[in-house]
C-alpha positions in Angstrom: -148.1 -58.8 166.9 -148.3 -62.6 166.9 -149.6 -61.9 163.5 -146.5 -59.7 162.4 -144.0 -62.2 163.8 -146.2 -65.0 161.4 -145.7 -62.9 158.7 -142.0 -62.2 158.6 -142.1 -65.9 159.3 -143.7 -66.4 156.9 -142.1 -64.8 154.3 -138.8 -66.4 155.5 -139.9 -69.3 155.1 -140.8 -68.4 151.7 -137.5 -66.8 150.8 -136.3 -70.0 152.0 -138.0 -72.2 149.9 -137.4 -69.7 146.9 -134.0 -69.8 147.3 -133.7 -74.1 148.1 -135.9 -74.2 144.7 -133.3 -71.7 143.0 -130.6 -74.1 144.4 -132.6 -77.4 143.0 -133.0 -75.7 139.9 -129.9 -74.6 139.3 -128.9 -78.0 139.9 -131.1 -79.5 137.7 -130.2 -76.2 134.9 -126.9 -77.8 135.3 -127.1 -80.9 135.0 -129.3 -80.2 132.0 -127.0 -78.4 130.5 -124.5 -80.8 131.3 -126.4 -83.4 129.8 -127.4 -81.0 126.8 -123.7 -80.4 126.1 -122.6 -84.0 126.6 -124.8 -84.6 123.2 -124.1 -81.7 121.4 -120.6 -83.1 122.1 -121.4 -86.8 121.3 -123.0 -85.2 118.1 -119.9 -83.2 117.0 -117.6 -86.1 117.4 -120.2 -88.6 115.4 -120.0 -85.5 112.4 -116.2 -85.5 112.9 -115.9 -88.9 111.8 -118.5 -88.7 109.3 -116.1 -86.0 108.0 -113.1 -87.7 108.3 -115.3 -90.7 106.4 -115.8 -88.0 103.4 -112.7 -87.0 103.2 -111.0 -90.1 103.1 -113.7 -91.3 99.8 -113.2 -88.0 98.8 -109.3 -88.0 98.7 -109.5 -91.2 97.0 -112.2 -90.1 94.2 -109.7 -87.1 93.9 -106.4 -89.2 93.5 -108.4 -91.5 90.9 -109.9 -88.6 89.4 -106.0 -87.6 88.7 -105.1 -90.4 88.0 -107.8 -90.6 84.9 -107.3 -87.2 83.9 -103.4 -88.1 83.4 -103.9 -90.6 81.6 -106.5 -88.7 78.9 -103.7 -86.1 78.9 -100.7 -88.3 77.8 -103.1 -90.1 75.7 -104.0 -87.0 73.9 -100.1 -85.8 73.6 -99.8 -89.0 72.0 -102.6 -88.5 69.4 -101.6 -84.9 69.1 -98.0 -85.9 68.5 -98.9 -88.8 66.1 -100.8 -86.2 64.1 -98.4 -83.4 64.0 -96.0 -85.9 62.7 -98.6 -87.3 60.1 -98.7 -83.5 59.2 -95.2 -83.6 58.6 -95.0 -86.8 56.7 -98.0 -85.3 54.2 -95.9 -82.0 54.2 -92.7 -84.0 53.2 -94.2 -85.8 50.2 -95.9 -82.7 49.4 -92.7 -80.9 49.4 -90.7 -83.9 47.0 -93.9 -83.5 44.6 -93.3 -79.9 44.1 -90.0 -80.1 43.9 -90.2 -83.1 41.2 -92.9 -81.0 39.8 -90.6 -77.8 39.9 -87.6 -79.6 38.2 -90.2 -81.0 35.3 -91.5 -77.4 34.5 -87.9 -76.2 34.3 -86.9 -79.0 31.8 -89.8 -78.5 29.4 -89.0 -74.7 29.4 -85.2 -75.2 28.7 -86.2 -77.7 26.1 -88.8 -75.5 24.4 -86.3 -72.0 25.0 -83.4 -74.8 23.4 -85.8 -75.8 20.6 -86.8 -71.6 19.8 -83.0 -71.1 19.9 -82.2 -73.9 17.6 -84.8 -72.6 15.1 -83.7 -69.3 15.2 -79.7 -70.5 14.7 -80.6 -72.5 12.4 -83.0 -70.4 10.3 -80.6 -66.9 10.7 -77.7 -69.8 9.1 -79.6 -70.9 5.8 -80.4 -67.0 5.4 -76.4 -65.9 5.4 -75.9 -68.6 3.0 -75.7 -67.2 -0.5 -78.3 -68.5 -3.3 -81.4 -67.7 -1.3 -84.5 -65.5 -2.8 -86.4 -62.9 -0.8 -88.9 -64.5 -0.4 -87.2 -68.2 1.5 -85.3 -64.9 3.3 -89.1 -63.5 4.6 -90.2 -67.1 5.3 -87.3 -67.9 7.4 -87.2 -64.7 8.8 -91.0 -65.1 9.7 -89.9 -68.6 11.6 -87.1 -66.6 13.5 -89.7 -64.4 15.0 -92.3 -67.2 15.5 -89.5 -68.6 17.7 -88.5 -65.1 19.5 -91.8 -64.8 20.6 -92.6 -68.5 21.5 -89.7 -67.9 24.0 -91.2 -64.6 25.2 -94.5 -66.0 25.9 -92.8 -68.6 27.5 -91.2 -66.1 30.0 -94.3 -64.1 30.6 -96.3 -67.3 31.2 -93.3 -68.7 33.8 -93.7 -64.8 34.9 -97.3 -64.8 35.6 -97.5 -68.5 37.1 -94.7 -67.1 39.6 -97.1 -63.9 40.7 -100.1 -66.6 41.1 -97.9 -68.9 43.4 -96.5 -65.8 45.5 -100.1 -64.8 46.0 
């Protein structure tokens, strides 16, 4: 019996320091923890400011960033504008050229159309007048028609240079 009563005392006792050491441990689990989460804590807050760091030189390296990339812009609406108006300028004198150039070709075909018609007038006059043989009559006739057909050829060459430039 003595040996039962040991027993049970015994294994109260035990309980009893299993459950004291459950109670220290716990503690010291706490406390660990405790401790474990004040540095994970202390940790976070050192990366929060090492974020708020970054983003600060990051915010500035973006503003500058702008900042240059603003400036290459109006730079390059600047150089694109000068250009384009260069463009226009060469376009302009082009323009007056072909207009001067325009204007020449239509005075040397009035004057060669005015020079044919003056043959022809004055050819077709000397052959009404009376006195003239035949064969002055062929000759100037001859002339009349070198002149008709000078001023068609100049027509179908005015003709064909406008189907090349419509082209």
């Amino acid at each position: 019996m003595i040996l039962n009563y040991s027993i049970t005392i015994l294994a109260l006792v035990v309980s009893l320091l299993t459950w004291m050491a459950k109670l220290r441990w716990s503690k010291e689990f706490k406390e660990a923890k405790e401790a474990e989460i004040k540095a994970k804590t202390a940790q976070l807050e050192t990366l929060n400011e090492k974020v708020k760091i970054y983003e600060s030189i990051v915010s500035q390296q973006l503003i500058e960033y702008s900042k240059n990339t603003i400036k290459e812009l109006e730079q390059l609406v600047i150089k694109t504008e000068k250009s384009k108006q260069d463009e226009i300028n060469k376009l302009i004198l082009e323009l007056k050229k072909n207009e001067e150039d325009y204007k020449n070709n239509i005075d040397g075909i009035t004057k060669d159309v005015r020079t044919s018609l003056n043959t022809m007038v004055g050819f077709s006059h000397l052959m009404s007048s009376s006195g003239i043989d035949d064969i002055k009559k062929n000759e100037y006739s001859e002339r009349i028609m070198e002149a008709a057909y000078r001023i068609i050829k100049l027509f179908e060459l005015y003709e064909l240079d406008e189907d090349i430039n419509n082209e």
